[in-house]
N, C-alpha and C positions, 0 to 999 in steps of 0.2 A: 723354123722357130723364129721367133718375132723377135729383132734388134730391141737391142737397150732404150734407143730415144726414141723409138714409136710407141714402146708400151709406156713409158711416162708422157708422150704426148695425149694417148688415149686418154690414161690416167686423170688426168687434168681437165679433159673435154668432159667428160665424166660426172667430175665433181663439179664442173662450171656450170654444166645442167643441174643439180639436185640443190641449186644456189638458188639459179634460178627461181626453178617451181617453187621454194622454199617461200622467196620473195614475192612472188604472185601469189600463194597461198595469204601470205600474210597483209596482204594490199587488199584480199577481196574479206578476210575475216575483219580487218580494221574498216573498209568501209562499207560493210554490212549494218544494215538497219537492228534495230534492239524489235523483237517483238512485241507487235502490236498489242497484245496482253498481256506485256511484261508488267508487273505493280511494283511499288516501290519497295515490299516487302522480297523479293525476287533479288534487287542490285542494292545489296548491303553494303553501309558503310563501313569500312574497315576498321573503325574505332568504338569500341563499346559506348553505351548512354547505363550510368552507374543509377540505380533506384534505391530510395528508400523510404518506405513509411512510418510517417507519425502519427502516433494515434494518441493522443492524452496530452496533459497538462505539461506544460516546457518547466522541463526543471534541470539539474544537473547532469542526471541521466542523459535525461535524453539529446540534452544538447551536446554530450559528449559522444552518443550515438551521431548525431548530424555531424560534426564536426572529425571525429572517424572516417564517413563516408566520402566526405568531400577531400581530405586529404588522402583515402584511397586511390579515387578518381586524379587527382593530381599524377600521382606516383604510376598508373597503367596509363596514364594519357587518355580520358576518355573524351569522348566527344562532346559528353556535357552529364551536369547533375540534374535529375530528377526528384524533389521532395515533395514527396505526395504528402499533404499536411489536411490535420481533424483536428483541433485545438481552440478550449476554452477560453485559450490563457496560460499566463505560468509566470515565473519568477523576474524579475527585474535582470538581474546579474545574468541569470541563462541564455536571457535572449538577449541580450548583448553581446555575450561569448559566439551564439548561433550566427550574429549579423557581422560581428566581426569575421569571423571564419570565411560565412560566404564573399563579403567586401575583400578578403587577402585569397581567394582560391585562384588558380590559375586555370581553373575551366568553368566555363560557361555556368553557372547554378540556374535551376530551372525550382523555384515553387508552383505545385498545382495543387488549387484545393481540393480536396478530393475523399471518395465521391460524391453521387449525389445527399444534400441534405447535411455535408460534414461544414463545418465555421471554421475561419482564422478572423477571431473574435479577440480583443485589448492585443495580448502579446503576438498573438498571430500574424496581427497584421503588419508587426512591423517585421516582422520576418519577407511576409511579403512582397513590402516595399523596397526590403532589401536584393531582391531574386533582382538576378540579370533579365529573367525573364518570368513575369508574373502571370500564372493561369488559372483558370478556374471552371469547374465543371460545372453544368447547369443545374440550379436549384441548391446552389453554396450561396452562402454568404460571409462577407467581412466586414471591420470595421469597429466599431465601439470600441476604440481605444481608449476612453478618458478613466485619469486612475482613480478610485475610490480606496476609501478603507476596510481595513479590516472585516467588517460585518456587512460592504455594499457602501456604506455611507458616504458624503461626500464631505472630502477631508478640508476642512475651513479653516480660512486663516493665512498666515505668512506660507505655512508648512505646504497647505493643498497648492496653494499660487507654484511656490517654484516644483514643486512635483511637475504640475502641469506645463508651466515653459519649457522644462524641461524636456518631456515626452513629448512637445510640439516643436524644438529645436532640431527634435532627434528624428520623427517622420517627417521636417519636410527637409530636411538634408538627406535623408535618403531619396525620396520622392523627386527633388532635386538631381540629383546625381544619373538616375537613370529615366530621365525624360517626362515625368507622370507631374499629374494634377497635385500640386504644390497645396494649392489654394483649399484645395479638396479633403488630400489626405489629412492635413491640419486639422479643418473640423470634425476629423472623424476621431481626432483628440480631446479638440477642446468643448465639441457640442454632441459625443457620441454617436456621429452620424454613421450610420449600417449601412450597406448596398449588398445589392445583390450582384449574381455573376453580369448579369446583362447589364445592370446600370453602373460597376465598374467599369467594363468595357467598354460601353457608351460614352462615360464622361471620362478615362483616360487614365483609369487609376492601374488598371491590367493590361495585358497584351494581348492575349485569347483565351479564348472558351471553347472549350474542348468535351467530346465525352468520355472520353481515356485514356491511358498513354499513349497506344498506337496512333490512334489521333491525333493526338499533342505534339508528338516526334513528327508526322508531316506537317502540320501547320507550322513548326517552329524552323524547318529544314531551310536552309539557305540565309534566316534572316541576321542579321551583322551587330556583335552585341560587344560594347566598348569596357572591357575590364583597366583596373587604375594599375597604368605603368607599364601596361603591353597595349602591344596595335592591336587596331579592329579584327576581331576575328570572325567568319560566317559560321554559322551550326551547322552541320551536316550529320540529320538526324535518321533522315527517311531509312527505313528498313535497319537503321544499327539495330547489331545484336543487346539485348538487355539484359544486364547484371543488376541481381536483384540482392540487394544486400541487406541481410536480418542483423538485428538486434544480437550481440553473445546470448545465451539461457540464464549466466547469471545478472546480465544486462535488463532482460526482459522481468527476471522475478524481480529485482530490486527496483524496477521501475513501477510495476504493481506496490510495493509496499510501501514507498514513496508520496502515496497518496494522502492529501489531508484528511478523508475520512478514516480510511485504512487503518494510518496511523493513530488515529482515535481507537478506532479500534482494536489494535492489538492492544493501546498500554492498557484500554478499559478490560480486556480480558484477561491481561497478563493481572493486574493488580486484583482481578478477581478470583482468578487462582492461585494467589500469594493468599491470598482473604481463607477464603477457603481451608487452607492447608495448614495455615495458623489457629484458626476455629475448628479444625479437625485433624489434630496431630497424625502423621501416618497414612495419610492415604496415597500421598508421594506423586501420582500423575497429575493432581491439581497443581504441585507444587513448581515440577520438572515443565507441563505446559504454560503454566502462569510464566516463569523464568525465562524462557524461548520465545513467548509475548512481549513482555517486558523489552529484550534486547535489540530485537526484529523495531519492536516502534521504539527506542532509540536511536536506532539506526535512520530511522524514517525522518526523527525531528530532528538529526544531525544535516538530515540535504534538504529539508523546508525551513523557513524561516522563522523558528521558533519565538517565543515570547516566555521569557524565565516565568514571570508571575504565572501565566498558564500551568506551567509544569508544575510551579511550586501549589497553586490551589489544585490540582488535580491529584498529587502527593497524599495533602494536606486532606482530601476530602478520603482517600483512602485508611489514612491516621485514624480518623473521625468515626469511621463505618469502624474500625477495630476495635476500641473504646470503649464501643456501645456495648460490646460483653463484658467489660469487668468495671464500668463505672454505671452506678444507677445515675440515669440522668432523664427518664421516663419519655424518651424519646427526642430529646433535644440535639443529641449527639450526633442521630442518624439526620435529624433535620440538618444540620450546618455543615453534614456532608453532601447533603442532596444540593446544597446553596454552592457548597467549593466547588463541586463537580461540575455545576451550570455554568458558575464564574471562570473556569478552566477551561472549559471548551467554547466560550465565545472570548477570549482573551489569550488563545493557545498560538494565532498564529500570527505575526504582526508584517501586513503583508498588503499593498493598495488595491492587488487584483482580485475580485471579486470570484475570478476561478478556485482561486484557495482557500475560503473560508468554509469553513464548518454548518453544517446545514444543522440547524437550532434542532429541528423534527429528530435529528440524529442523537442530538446531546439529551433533550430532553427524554428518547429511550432509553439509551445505558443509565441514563438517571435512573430511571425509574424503575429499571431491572434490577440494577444494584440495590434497592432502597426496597423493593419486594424480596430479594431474597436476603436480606439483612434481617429484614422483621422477621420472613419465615422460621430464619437459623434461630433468632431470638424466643421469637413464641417456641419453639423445641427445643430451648435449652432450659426457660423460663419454667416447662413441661416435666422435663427431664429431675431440673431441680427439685421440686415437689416431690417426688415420688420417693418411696420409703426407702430409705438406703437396706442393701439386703444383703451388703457382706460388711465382714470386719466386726467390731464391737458396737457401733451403731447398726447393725443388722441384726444381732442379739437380744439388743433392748424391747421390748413389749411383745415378743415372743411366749409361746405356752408351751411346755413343758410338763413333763410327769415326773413325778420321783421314783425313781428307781429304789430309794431306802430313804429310812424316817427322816426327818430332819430334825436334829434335837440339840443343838440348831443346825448343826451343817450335818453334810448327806451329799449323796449324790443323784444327778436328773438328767434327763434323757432329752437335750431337746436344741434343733438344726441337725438334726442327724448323728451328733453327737453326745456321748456319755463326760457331764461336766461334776464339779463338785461344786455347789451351793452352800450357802449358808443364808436361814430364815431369821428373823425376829422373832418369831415364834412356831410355837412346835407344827410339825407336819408331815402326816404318816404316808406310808409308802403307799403309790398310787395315785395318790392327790395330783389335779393335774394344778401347776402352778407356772407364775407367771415373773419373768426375769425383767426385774426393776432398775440394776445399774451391773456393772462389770468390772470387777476390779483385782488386776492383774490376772491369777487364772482361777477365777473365785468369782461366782458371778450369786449377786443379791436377787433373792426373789421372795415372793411370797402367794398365797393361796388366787388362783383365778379364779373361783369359783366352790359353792359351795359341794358340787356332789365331784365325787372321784370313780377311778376304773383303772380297773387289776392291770399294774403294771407290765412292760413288756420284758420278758427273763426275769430270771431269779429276784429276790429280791434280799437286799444286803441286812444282814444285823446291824445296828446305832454301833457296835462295839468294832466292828469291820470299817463302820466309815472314817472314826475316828483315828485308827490307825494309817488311813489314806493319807 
């Protein structure tokens, strides 16, 4: 049997071997080569790249989408923000919330436009210029930042001047800040100047051009991007896994309604099914859809930049289409609705960017719709009116009738299906068919329709019978 201090000498020989090998194993794994067809997709970064897509006009929404995303990405630590941007344009106040956000985010923000064929066009671009790292897919373009009015026009005067230094102070301090053509992005303020992906690239306004993200994530991988109030940090993008972050569903519907055509359209159909529902008591689902219209596009010109007059002549031209039924005005009334309705939607949204105005083509169809079925409803009420009333006491009147018994003067007559009591001016024998001239209380006036008569239908009453009635 084997002493005490040899089997712990063993012991010890033992494990100083499996230490060993342990150590050698781990010397030839550490200076092992990576394979030669390793991609970068294979040695992922250990830190997510957070995505998200914009697609439509910046407005509240959506800028509280971007700004959601980016303070996600804060909170998991990601390796950087991805905003794949498609945009018109949008709100003044939004994209300032958006640019603010990315200027205060604690990781890397990445805009790319994206993809091919999509614009970061007036408000886009300054988004752009705000990205830590500005990208753009081939066959994009940006720029035309300079603000116009309301309707495209260019805003003159005191007013359009500081608009415009303004929106020129504001891209070249960003433009500024992360190393890009100063000189450049300015006139894409002040003279509307457009570029494409390559001729940003070229003259310094972007970083790269890319076809995708997975692309975009290796070109961007190692490059060193200076955020305000932290040190330089590198991206390390290659192969990170991508979180792809959606819209909420009620994020997305309200983003759609939010639209300035949109919004035209729901209040022109809500105020059409109010219309409706007033000029045809009781039909109810005109009334209940018009009402759901109605609230949905206030809701819409609660987050666009509305213009009271707008609203009120759009109102005001709904007034006017109602009118028309109980004021004779031989068409005058539906005319100065067709006029408030055109005044209302080019005066609806009061707003520099060109992305939000109302496309005329568009106003002048609900015009026209509403003003075709106005007259419609009219000519068929107009129609309706005419036509011989056929119940009640004016449905009695010039009506034919038989006598049932004499009339000497009064008698009784057979006539709407009913047996009535009469009284004539002058006499009139049973049979005679005659014709009811006014109604008075349950005694209705009539007299001879014609000269020839035929044999009443039932019995026929004695003068001394009727009078007793």
């Amino acid at each position: 049997m084997m002493s005490e201090p040899a089997r712990i000498s063993r012991l010890l020989r033992a494990r100083g071997a499996v230490l060993v090998a342990a150590a050698a194993l781990a010397g030839v794994a550490a200076g092992a080569p990576e394979p030669e067809d390793a991609t970068p997709e294979e040695v992922r970064s250990p830190r997510p790249v957070v995505h998200a897509a914009v697609d439509g006009i910046i407005h509240p929404l959506t800028a509280e989408y971007m700004a959601e995303t980016i303070e996600h990405a804060d909170q998991v630590g990601a390796a950087a923000v991805v905003i794949e941007l498609n945009t018109p344009g949008g709100l003044l106040d939004s994209t300032r919330d958006v640019t603010q956000a990315i200027l205060g985010a604690r990781t890397p923000v990445v805009v790319f436009v994206s993809p091919s064929g999509a614009q970061a066009a007036s408000a886009g671009f300054f988004i752009l210029m705000a990205a830590d790292v500005a990208a753009m897919a081939p066959g994009t373009n940006t720029g035309a930042a300079h603000p116009v009015g309301g309707q495209g026009e260019t805003i003159e005067g005191d007013l359009g001047e500081k608009i415009e230094q303004d929106a020129a102070a504001t891209i070249r301090s960003l433009a500024q800040q992360h190393g890009r053509n100063v000189e450049l992005a300015e006139k894409a303020v002040t003279e509307s100047l457009s570029f494409s992906a390559e001729e940003a690239l070229e003259r310094g306004l972007i970083d790269v051009v890319a076809d995708g993200v997975p692309s975009l994530l290796r070109a961007i991988d190692g490059r060193k991007v200076d955020k305000v109030n932290t040190e330089e940090m590198v991206l390390e993008t290659a192969g990170a896994v991508v979180e792809r972050r959606e819209m909420r569903r009620i994020q997305r519907f309200l983003a759609v309604i939010a639209h300035p055509q949109i919004a035209l359209l729901l209040m022109s159909f809500g105020m059409l099914g109010l219309y409706v529902e007033m000029t045809h008591p009781g039909l109810i689902f005109p009334g209940v859809a018009g009402a759901i219209c109605l609230i949905l596009g206030f809701f819409a010109l609660s987050v666009l930049p509305v213009s009271y007059a707008g609203v009120a002549l759009i109102l005001l031209a709904l007034a006017l289409f109602v009118a028309e039924f109980f004021v004779v005005s031989y068409g005058l009334l539906t005319a100065g609705g067709a006029i408030a309705m055109i005044l209302g939607g080019l005066l609806l949204y009061r707003t520099p960017d060109p992305a939000l105005r109302v496309d005329l083509r568009l106003i002048l169809g609900l015009t026209g719709g509403m003003v075709l079925l106005v007259s419609l409803l009219l000519v068929r009420a107009i129609q309706i009116r005419r036509q011989k009333v056929l119940t009640g006491k004016e449905g009695l009147i010039g009506e034919i009738g038989v006598a049932r018994s004499e009339l000497a003067p009064a008698g009784k007559i057979f006539v709407h299906g009913e047996l009535w009591r009469a009284r004539s001016e002058q006499p009139i024998a049973a049979g005679t068919e005659v014709e009811v001239v006014a109604v008075d209380g349950l005694e209705l006036r009539v007299r001879p329709a014609a000269a020839t008569s035929r044999a009443p239908e039932g019995p026929i009453e004695s003068p001394q019978h009727v009078e007793n009635v």
